[in-house]
C-alpha positions as CSV (number, residue, x, y, z in Angstrom):
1,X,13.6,-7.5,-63.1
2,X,16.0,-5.2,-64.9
3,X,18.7,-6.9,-67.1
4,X,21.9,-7.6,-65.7
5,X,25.0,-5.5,-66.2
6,X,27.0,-5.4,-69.1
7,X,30.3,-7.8,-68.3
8,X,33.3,-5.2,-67.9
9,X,35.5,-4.7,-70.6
10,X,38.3,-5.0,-68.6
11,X,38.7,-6.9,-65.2
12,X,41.9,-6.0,-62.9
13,X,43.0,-7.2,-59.8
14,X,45.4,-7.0,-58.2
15,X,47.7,-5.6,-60.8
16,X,51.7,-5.0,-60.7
17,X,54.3,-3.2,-62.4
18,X,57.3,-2.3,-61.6
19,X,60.0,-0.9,-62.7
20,X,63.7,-1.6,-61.2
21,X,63.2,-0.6,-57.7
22,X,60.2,1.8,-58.9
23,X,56.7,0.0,-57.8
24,X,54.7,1.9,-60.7
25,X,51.2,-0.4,-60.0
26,X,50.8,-1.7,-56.7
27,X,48.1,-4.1,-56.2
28,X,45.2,-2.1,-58.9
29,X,41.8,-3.8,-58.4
30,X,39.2,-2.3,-60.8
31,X,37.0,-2.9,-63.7
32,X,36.2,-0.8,-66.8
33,X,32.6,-1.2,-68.6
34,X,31.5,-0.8,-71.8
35,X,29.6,2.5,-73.2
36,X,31.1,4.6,-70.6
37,X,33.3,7.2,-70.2
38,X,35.8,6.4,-67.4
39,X,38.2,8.8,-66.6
40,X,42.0,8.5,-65.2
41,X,43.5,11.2,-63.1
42,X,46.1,11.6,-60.2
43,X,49.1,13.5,-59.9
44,X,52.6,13.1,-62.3
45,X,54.1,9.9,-62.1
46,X,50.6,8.0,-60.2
47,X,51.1,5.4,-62.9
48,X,48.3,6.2,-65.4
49,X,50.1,5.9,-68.3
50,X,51.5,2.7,-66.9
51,X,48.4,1.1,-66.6
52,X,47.2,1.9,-70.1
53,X,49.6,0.6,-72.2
54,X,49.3,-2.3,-69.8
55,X,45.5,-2.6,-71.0
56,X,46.3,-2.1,-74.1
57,X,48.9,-5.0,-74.5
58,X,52.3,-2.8,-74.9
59,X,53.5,-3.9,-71.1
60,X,53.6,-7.5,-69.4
61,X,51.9,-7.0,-65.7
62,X,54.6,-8.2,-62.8
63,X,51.4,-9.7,-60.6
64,X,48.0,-9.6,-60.5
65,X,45.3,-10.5,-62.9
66,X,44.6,-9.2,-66.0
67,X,41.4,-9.1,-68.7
68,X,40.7,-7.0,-71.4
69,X,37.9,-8.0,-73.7
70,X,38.3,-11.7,-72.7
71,X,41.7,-11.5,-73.5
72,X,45.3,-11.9,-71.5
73,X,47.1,-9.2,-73.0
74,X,50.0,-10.6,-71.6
75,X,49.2,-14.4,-73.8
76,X,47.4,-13.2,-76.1
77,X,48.2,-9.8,-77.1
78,X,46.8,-9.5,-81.1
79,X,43.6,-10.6,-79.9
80,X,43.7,-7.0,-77.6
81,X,45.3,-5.4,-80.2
82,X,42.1,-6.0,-82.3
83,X,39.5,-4.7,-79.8
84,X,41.8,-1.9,-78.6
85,X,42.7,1.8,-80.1
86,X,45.0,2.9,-78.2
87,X,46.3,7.1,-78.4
88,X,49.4,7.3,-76.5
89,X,50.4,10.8,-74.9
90,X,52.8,12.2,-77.4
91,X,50.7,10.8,-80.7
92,X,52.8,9.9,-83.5
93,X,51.1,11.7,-86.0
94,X,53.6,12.2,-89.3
95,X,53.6,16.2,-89.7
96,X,54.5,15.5,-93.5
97,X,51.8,13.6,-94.4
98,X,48.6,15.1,-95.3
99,X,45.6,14.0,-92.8
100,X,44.7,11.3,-95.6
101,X,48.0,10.0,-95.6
102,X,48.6,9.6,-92.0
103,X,45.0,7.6,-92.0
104,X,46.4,5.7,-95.0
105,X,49.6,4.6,-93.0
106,X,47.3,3.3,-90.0
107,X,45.1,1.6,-92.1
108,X,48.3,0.0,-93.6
109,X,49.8,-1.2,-90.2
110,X,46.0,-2.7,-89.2
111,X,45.4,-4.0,-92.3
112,X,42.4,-2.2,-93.7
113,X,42.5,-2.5,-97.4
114,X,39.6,-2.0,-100.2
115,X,36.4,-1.1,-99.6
116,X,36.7,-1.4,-96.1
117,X,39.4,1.1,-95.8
118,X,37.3,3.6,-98.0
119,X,34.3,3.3,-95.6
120,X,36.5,3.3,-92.6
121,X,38.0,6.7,-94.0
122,X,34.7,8.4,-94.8
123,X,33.3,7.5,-91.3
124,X,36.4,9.2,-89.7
125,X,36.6,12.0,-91.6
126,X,32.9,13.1,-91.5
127,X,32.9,12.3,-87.8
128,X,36.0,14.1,-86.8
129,X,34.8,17.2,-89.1
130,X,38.1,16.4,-90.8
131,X,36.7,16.0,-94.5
132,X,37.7,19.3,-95.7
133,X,41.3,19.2,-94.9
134,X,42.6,15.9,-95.7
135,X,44.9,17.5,-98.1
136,X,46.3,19.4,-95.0
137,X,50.0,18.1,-93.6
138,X,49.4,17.1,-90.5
139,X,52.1,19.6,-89.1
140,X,49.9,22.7,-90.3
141,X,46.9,21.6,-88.3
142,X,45.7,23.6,-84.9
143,X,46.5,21.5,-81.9
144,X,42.4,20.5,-81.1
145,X,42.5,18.9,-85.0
146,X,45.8,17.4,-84.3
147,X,43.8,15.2,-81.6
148,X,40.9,14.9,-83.6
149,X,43.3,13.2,-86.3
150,X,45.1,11.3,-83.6
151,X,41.7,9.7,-82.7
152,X,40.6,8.8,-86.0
153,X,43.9,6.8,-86.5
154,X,43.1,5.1,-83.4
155,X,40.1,4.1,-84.7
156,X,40.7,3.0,-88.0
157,X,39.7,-0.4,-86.7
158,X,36.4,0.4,-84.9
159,X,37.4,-0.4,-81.3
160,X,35.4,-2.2,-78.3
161,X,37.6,-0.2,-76.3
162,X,39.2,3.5,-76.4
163,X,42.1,4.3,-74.6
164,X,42.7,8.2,-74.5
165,X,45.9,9.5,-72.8
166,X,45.5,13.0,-72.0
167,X,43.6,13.9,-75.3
168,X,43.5,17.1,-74.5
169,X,46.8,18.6,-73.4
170,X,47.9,21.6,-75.2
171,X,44.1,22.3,-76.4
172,X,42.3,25.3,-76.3
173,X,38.7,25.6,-74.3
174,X,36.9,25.5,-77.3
175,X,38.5,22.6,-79.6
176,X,38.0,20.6,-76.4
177,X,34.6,20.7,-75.9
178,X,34.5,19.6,-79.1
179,X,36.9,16.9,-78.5
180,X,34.6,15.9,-75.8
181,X,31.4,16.2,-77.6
182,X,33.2,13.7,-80.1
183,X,34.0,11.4,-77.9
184,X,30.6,11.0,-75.7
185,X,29.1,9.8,-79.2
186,X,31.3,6.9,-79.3
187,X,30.3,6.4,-75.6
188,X,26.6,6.8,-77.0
189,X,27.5,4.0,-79.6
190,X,28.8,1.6,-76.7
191,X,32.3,1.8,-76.4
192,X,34.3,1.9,-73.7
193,X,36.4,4.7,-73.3
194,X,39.1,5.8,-70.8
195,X,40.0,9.2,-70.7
196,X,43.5,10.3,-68.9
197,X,43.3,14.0,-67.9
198,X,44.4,16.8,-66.4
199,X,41.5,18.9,-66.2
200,X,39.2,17.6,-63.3
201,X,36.3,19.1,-64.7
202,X,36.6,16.5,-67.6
203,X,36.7,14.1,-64.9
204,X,33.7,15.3,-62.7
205,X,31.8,14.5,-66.4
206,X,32.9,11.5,-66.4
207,X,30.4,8.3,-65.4
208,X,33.5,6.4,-63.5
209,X,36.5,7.8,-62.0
210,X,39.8,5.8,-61.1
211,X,42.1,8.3,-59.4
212,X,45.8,6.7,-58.6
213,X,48.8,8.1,-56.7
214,X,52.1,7.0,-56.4
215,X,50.7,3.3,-58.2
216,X,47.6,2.8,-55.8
217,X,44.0,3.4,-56.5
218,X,42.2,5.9,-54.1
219,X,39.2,5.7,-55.9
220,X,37.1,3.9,-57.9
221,X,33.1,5.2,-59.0
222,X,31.4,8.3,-59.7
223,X,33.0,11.1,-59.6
224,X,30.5,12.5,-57.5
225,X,30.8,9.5,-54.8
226,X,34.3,11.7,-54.1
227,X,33.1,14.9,-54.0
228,X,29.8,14.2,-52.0
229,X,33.1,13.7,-49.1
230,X,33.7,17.5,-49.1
231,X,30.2,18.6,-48.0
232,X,30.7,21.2,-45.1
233,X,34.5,21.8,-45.9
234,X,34.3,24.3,-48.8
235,X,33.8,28.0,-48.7
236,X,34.4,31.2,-50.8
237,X,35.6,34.7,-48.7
238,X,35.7,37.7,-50.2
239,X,38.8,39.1,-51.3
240,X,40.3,42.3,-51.2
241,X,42.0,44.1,-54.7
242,X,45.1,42.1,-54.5
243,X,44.0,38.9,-54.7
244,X,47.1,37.3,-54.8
245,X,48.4,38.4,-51.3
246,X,45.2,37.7,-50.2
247,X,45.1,33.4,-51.8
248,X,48.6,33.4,-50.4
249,X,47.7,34.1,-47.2
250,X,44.6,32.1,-46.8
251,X,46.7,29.7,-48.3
252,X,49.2,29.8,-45.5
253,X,46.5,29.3,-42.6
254,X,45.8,26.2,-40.3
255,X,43.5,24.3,-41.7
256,X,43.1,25.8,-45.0
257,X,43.9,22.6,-47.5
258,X,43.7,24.3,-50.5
259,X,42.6,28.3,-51.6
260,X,42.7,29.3,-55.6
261,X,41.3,32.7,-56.7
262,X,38.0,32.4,-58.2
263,X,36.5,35.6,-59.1
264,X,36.7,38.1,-56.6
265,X,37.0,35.7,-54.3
266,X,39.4,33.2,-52.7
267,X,37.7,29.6,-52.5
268,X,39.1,27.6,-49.5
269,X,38.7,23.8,-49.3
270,X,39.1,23.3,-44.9
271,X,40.9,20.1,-43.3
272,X,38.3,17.9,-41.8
273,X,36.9,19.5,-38.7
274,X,38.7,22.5,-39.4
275,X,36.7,26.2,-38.5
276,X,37.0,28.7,-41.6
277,X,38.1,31.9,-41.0
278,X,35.4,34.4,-40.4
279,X,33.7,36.0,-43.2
280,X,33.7,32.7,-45.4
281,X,30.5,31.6,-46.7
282,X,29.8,28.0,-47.6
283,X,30.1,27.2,-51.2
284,X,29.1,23.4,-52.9
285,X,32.3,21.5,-53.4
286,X,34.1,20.2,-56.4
287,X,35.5,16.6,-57.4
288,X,39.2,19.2,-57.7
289,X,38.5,20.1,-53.3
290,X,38.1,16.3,-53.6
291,X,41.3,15.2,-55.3
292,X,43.1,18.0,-53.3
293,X,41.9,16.6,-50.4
294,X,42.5,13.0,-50.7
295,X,46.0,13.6,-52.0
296,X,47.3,16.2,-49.1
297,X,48.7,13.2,-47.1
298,X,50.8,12.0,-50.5
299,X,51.3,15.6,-52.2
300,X,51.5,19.1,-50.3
301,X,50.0,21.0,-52.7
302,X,51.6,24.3,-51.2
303,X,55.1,23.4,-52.0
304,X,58.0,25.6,-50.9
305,X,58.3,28.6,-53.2
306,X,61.5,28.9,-54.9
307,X,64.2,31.6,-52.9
308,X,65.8,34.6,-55.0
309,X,69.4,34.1,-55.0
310,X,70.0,37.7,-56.1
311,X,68.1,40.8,-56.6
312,X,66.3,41.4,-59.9
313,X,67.8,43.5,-62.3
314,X,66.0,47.0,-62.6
315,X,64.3,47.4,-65.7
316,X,63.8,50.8,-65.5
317,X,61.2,53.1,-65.1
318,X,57.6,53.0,-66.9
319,X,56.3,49.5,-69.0
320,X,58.3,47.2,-68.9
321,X,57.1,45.4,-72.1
322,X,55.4,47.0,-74.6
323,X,54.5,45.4,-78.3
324,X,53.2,48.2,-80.7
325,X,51.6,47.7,-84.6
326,X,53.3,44.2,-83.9
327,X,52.8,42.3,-87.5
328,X,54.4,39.0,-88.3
329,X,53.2,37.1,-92.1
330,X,54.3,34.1,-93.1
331,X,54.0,34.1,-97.5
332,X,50.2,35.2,-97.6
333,X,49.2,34.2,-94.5
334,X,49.3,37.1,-91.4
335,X,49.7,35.2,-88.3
336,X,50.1,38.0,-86.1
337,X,48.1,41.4,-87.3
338,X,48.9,44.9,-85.9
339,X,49.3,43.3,-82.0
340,X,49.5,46.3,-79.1
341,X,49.7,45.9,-75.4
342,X,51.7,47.2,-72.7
343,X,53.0,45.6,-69.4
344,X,54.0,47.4,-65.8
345,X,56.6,45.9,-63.6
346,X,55.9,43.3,-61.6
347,X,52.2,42.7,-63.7
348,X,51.6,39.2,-64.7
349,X,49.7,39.9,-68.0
350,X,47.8,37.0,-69.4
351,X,47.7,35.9,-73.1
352,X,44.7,33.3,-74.2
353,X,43.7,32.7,-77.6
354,X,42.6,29.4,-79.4
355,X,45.0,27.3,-80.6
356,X,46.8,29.2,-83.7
357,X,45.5,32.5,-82.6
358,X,49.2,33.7,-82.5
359,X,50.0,33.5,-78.9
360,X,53.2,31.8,-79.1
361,X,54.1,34.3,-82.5
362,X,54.0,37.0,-80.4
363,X,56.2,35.8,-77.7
364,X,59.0,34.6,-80.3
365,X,59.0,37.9,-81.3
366,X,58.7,40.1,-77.9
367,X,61.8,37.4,-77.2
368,X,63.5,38.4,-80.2
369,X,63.9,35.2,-81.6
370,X,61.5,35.6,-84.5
371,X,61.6,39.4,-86.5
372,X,58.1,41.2,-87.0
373,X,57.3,42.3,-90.3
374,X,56.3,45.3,-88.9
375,X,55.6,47.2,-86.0
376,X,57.7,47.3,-82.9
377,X,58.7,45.3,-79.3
378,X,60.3,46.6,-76.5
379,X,61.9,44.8,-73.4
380,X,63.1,47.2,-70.9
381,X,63.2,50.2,-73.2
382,X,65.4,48.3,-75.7
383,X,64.2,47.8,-79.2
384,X,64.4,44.3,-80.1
385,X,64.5,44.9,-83.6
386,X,67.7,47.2,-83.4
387,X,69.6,45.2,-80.2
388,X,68.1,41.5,-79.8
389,X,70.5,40.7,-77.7
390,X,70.6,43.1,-75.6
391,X,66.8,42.8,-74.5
392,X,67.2,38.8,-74.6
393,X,69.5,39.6,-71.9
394,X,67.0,40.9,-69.8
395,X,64.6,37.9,-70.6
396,X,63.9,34.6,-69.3
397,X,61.7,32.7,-72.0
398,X,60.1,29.0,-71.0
399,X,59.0,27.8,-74.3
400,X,55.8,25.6,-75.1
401,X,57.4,22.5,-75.8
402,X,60.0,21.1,-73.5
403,X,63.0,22.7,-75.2
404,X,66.5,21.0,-72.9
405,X,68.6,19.2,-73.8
406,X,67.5,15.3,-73.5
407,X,70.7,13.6,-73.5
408,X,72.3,16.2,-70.9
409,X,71.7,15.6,-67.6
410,X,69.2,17.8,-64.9
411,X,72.7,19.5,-63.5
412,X,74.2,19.7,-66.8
413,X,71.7,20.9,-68.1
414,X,71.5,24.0,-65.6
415,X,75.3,24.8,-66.1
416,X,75.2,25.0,-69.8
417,X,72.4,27.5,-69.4
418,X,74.2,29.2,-66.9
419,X,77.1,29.6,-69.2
420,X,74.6,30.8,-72.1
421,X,73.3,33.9,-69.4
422,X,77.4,34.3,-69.0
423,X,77.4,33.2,-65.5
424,X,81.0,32.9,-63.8
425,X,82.8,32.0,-60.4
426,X,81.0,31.6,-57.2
427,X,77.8,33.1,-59.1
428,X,77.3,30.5,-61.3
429,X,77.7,27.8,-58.9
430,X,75.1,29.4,-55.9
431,X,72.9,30.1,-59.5
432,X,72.6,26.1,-59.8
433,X,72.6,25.3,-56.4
434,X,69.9,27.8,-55.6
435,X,67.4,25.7,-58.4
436,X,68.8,22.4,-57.6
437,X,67.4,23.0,-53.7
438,X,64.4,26.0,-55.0
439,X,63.0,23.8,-57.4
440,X,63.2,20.4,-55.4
441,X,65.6,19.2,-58.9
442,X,68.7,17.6,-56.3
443,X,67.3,14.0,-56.2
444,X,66.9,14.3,-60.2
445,X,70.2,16.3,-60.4
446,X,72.1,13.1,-62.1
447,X,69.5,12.3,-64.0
448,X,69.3,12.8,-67.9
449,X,66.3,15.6,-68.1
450,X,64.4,13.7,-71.4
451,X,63.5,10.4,-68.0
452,X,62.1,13.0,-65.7
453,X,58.7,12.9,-65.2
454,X,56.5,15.8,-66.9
455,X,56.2,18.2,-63.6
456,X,59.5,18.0,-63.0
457,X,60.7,18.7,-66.6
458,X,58.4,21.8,-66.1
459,X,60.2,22.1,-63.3
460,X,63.6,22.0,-65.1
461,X,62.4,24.3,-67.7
462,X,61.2,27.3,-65.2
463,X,64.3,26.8,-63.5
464,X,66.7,27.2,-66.6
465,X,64.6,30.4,-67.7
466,X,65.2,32.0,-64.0
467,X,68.9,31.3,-63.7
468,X,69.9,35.0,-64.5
469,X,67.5,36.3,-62.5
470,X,65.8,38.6,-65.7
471,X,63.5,41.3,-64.6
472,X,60.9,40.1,-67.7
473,X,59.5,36.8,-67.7
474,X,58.0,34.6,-71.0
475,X,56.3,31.6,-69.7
476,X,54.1,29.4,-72.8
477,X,52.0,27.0,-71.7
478,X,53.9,26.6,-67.7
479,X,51.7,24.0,-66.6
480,X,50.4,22.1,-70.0
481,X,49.6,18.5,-69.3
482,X,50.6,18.8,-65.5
483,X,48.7,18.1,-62.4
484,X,46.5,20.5,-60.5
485,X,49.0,19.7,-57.8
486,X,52.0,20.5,-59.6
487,X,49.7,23.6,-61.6
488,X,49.5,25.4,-57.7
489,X,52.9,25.1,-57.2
490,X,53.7,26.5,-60.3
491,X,51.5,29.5,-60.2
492,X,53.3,29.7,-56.5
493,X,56.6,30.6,-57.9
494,X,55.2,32.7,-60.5
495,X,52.7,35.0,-57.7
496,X,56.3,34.7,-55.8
497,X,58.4,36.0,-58.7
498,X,55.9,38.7,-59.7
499,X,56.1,40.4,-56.0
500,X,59.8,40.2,-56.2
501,X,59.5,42.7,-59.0
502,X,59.5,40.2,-61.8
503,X,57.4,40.6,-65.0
504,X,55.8,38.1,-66.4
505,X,53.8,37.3,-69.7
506,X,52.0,33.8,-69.9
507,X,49.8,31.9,-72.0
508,X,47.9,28.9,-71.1
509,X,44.8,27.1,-71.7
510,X,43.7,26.4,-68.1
511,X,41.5,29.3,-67.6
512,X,40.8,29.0,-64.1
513,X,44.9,29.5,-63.4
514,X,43.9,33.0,-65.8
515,X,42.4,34.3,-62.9
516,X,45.9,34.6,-61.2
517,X,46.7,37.3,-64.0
518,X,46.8,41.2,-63.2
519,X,45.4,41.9,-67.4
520,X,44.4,40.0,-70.1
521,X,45.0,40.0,-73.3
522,X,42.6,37.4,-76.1
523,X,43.7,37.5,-79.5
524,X,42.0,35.1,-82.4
525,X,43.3,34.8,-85.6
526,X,46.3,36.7,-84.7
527,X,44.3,40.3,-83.3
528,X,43.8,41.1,-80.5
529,X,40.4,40.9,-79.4
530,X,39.8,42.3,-75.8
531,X,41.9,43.2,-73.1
532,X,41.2,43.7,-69.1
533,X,40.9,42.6,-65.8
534,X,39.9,39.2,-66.2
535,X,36.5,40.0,-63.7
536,X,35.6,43.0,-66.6
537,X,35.9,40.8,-69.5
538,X,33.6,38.2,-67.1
539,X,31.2,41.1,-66.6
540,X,30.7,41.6,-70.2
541,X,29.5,38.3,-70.7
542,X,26.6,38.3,-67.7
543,X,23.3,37.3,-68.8
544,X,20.3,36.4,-66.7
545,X,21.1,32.4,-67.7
546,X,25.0,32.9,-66.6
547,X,24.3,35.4,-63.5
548,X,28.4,34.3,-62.7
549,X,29.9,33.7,-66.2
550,X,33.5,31.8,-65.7
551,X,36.4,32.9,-67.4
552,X,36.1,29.6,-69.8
553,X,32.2,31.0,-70.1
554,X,33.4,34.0,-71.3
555,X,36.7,33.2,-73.3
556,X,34.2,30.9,-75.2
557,X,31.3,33.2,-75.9
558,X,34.4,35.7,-77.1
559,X,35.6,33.4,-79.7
560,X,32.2,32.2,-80.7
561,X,30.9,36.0,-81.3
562,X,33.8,36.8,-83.3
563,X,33.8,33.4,-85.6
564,X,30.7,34.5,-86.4
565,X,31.6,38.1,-87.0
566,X,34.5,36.8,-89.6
567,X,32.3,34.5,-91.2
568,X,29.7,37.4,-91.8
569,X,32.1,39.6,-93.5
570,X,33.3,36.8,-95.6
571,X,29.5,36.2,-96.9
């Protein structure tokens, strides 16, 4: 007879939280088991982040039953706290402290002293590859070893059970496969892990899936248990040179669910029962066609696209944006080197890189916030070295990091940038009302933007950056740490803004969104490394092993080729 299961590491039923009138858990029954990876998805505000700090002994439960490694968290909380490392969603890292100080200060607050501490340091450092920087503040680290450091100090005390929320928000392709890689050995070792994500390819990896919306669980088991549901219902159809019209469309048909661009095609997940339209072919299905699916009822995931409130400004004839010799150095270090690309009117041009590559450099300065040190940006024909704010003028910027105003409310919020663009009179107040209703933002209007859930911050953000109407368009990282949900919607208004005239320049580290982008641009350590059509720069990366390279498969095999490349010239 084979042995019997492992007991779970933690056992809920029937769990409870709420909030004020908000029911964020309502009635949870599952289990989590030891040396697996069990992954946590569903869309903004499902209650994932609820439930882990639940687990790990930061909330009390309102109802329902409760055990984590044998423990009440709710009666006996230390006892958790020992078997648990726990990283929340915004880490608390120290960016002044070095990497060994910020392990030093969590082995403080667990109590790791001596020789234990020195061993517990040496293990975390040679297993997060973190050895040769621990002299490195944690502020000057690349976002993938800002999570790698975030883990260790979760596991300064060597855990039963890992609790990861969204590890890998904000990460590049590359640092999070290694993120992953790092994790499935501690899976290999035998402990439990949860991982809270984003990216449903993660969780299609994952050997458990519990997928919540609006505090219930939809599912609980393998991830492919879900997507086993969509056989017959997904297809890919060819699609013409303007993809975008063409996803839009297919978007818009009875039936159709859900329709993203992949490649040069349009892949369209069909209601149940429903006929494709003619020329589709049948395609194998995804766990993403499954979460899609199973949240349509909950979650339209074609939302209404926000409605122009005035024409777009005319930014004049030729490119619209155009960076040339663009050069920014910081002391001895070059952070952006000799940078040149050009953008069209109403082109959404693309720009990926690895995390520190220089992306968000270059859009501080094609903003005019930051100077170059040399070379040259231009925003509708103005020279942002000689007239910043003139060309910020015809710019709408949405910066990485939610940058409103906490304290202020949603509407107040909206009005002081309205007054910042120097809207007056009856245009200022239709500007307002017009994202208020565009954006779905009434309900949230009265309420102070820093308590909105992360979508609808995003939300906020886009909507502040698009009060003026600009003809040019910065968005960094849109849709970091959002919900594919949420992601569509997103890309939505952006497709809708771009065929209103609109440029737009974006970044982002989902690469399958990448695919919505007219030209792309890669840049790693601050040059810029290939440009295109994203299906060329696919194309150059065919082999008979990868007959239909991805755009991740490619972006990868970029980066890879030129690390190695730099590290044979510095030899």
């Amino acid at each position: 007879m084979p042995p019997p299961p492992p007991l779970p590491l933690v056992d809920i039923e029937g769990l409870e939280k709420r909030f004020g009138a908000v029911t964020a858990l309502d009635g949870i029954t599952a289990a989590i088991h030891p040396g697996r990876m069990t992954g946590l998805v569903g869309p903004d505000g499902a209650g994932k982040t609820t439930l882990l700090r639940l687990v790990a002994g930061l909330l009390r439960a309102d109802g329902g039953r409760l055990s984590v490694c044998g423990a009440d968290p709710g009666t006996d909380p230390e006892r958790v706290h020992e078997a648990v490392g726990y990283m929340p969603q915004s880490f608390g890292l120290y960016e002044d402290l070095s990497v060994a100080e910020n392990l030093s200060l969590y082995a403080d607050l667990r109590g790791v002293v001596g020789d234990a501490r020195e061993r517990a340091f040496d293990r975390l450092l040679r297993f997060t590859g973190l050895g040769p920087f621990r002299t490195r503040l944690a502020g000057r680290l690349s976002g993938g070893m800002k999570q790698k450091l975030g883990i260790a100090c979760a596991m300064v005390v060597k855990p039963r059970l890992l609790l990861l929320d969204e590890p890998s928000v904000g990460v590049d392709p590359v640092s999070r496969r290694e993120l992953w890689a790092m994790v499935q050995d501690l899976v290999a070792d035998d402990i439990g892990v949860v991982w809270s994500t984003a990216y449903l390819d993660e969780a299609e990896r994952c050997d458990a899936v519990l997928l919540l919306d609006r505090g219930r669980l939809l599912h609980a088991g393998p991830p492919d248990a879900l997507t086993r549901r969509m056989d017959g219902r997904t297809f890919i159809l060819r699609a013409p040179p303007d993809k975008r019209v063409a996803q839009a469309r297919a978007a818009a048909t009875a039936g159709v669910l859900d329709a993203l661009i992949q490649g040069p095609h349009v892949r369209l997940v069909m209601a149940q029962g429903a006929a494709p339209p003619d020329g589709a072919h049948p395609t194998p299905p995804r766990f993403e066609d499954a979460f899609v699916s199973l949240l349509d009822d909950d979650a339209a995931p074609h939302a209404p696209l926000a409605t122009p409130t005035a024409p777009v400004a005319d930014p004049g004839e030729g490119d619209v944006v155009t960076a040339q010799g663009l050069t920014r150095r910081f002391g001895d270090f070059t952070a952006v080197d000799d940078v040149s690309f050009a953008v069209a009117r109403g082109e959404i041009f693309g720009l990926l890189g690895p995390n520190g590559a220089g992306k968000s450099t270059t859009f501080k300065m094609m903003c005019g916030l930051l100077p170059p040190t040399a070379g040259t940006a231009r925003v509708a024909g103005i020279d942002l070295g000689h007239a910043a704010s003139a060309g910020r003028a015809k710019i709408g910027y949405m910066s990485q990091k939610f940058s409103l105003y906490g304290d202020l409310s949603v509407g107040q919020n909206l009005a002081f940038f309205a007054s910042v663009y120097g809207l007056k009179g009856q245009a200022r107040k239709q500007a307002i009302r017009g994202a208020l209703e565009g954006y779905g933002l009434d309900t949230y209007a009265k309420a102070n933007a820093r308590t909105l859930p992360l979508g609808f911050k995003q939300r906020l953000s886009l909507a502040c950056a698009t009060l003026h109407r600009p003809p040019i368009l910065f968005l960094d990282e849109p849709t970091s740490g959002v919900d594919p949900l949420t992601r569509r919607e997103f890309w939505g208004r952006i497709n809708a803004l771009a065929a209103d005239g609109v440029t737009v320049l974006v970044t982002t580290h989902f690469l399958d969104e990448a695919e919505y982008c007219d030209r792309l641009g890669i840049v790693f350590r601050g040059r810029l490394v290939a440009d295109g059509v994203p299906d060329a720069l696919k194309a150059r990366f065919r082999t008979a092993d990868t007959p239909e390279p991805t755009l991740e498969d490619a972006f990868i095999a970029l980066i890879e080729a030129e690390g190695r490349e730099d590290a044979e010239a510095a030899a």
